[in-house]
C-alpha positions in Angstrom: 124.1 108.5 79.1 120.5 107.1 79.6 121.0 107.4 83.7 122.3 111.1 83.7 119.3 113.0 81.4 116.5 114.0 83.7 113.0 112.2 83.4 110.6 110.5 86.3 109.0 107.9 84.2 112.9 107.2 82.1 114.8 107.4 85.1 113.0 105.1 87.1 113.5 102.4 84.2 116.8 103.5 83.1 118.6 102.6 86.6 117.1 99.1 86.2 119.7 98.6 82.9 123.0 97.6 82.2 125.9 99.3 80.6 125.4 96.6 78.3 121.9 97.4 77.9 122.1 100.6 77.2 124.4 100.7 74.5 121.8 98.2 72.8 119.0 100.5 73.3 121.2 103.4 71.7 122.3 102.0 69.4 119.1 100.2 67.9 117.2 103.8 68.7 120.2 105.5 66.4 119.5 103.2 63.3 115.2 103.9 63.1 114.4 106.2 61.1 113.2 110.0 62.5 109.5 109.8 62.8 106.9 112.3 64.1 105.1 112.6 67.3 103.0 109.4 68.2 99.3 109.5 67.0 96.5 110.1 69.8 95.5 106.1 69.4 99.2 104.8 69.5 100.2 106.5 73.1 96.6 105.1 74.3 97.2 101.6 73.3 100.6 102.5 75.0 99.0 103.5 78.2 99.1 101.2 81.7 95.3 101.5 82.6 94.7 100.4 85.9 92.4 97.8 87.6 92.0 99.0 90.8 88.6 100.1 92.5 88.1 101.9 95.8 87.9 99.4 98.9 84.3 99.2 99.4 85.5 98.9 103.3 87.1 102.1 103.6 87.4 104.2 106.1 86.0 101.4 108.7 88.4 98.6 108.0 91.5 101.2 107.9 93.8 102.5 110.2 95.7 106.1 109.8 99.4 105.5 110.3 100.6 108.6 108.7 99.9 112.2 108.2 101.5 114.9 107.0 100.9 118.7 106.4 101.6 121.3 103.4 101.0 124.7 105.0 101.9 125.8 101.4 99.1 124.4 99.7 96.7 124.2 102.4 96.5 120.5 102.2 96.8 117.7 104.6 97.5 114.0 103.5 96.7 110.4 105.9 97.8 107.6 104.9 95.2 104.3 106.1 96.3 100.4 106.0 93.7 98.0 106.2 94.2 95.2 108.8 96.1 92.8 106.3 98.9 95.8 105.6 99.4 96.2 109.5 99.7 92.5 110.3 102.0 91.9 107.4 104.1 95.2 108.5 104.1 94.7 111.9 105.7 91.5 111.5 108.6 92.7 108.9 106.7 90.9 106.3 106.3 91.9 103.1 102.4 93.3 101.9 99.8 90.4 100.6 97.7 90.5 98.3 95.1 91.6 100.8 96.9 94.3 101.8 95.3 98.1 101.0 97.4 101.7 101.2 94.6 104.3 100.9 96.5 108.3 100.5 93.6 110.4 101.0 94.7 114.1 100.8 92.1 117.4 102.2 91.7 120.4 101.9 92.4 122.6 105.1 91.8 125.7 106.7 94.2 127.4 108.8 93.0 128.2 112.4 95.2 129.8 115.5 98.4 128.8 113.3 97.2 125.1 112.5 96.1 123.7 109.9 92.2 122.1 110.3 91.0 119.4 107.6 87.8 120.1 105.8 86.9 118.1 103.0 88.6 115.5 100.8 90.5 116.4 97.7 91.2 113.7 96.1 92.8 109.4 96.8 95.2 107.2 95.7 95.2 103.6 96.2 97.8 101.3 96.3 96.2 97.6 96.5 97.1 94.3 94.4 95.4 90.9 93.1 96.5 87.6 91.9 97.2 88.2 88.4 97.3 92.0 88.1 101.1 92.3 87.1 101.0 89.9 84.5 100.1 92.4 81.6 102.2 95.3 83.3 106.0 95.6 81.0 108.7 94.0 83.1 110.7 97.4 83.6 107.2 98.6 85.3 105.8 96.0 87.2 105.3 95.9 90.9 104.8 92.7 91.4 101.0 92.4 91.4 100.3 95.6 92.7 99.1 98.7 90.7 98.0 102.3 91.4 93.8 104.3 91.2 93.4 107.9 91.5 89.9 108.7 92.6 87.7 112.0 93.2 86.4 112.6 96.4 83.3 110.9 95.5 84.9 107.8 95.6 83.3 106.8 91.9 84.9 106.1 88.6 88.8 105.3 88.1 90.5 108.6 87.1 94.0 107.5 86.2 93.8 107.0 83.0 97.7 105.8 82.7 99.4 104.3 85.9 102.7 104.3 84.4 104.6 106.7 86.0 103.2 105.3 89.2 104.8 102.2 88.8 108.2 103.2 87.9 108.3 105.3 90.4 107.9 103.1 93.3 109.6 100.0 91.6 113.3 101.3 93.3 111.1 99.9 96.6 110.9 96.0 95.9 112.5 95.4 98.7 109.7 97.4 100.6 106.3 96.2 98.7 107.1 99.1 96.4 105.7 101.6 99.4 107.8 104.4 99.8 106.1 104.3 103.7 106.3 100.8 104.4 109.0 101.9 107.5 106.6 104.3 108.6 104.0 101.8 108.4 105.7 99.1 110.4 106.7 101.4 113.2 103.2 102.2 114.1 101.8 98.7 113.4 104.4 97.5 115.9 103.9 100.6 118.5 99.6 100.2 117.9 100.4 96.2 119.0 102.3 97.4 122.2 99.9 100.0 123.3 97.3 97.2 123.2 98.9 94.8 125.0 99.9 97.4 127.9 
């Protein structure tokens, strides 16, 4: 069965199928012939390039509303949202088009048993336009919103295929496909009531 053999990318589209489904795709996938592996030009024209471009705003139009820690790895990871996120979060909402997740993850040092941030690592972006899902496969689209991977110079677009992004955060339509919009909302809503105290 499609939904019980083990693959991020596969899974994440699998679950999305029907018994019905399925047994179409097995059984048209049983009757091509056996080929070899794809050639370096077919799994590039197969790739989900990504439109996305750091927001030129960033950090000064972001709030953090999450961080974590990975004593492990010596790496600590914020999470920002630009005003549009919060507003839209705070109110239960889902994310607008304006809306911007920025995941920057840094390098750290250990000091007295903590863990002290030095220098950026790398970022993700999470951000959408008008338009942006309309060339993105069905079974991978996130509405209109797609996935960047930057250095920590903030330049060029490094992720070269955003694939396994999207079918790995598509389980969270209900959620504007972020994994931390709850974690997002709480502090939009707590950051509201501290201002108005």
């Amino acid at each position: 069965d499609l939904r019980e053999r083990k693959h991020e990318l596969m899974n994440a589209i699998a679950a999305q199928l029907s018994d019905a489904e399925i047994e179409a795709l097995a059984k048209y996938w049983s009757e091509r012939p056996a080929g070899g592996t794809l050639a370096a030009d077919a799994r590039k024209a197969a790739a989900v390039a990504s439109d996305v471009a750091f927001p030129a705003d960033f950090p000064a139009n972001f709030v953090v509303y999450r961080t974590s820690e990975d004593p492990e790895s010596r790496t600590i990871t914020r999470d920002w949202a630009n005003r549009a996120a919060l507003d839209a979060a705070r109110a239960g909402q889902p994310l607008p088009l304006a809306a911007t997740i920025v995941v920057e993850t840094l390098a750290a040092k250990s000091e007295a048993g903590k863990l002290v941030a030095e220098k950026p690592v790398s970022y993700v972006v999470f951000a959408a336009r008008a338009g942006w899902g309309e060339r993105i496969p069905a079974l991978l689209r996130n509405g209109d919103w797609q996935f960047g991977a930057f250095a920590p110079e903030r330049g060029a677009q490094r992720l070269k295929n955003q694939a396994t992004c999207l079918a790995c955060h598509k389980p969270q339509a209900a959620k504007s496909f972020l994994f931390t919009y709850d974690e997002l909302a709480a502090f939009a809503k707590k950051s509201a009531e501290t201002r108005a105290k």
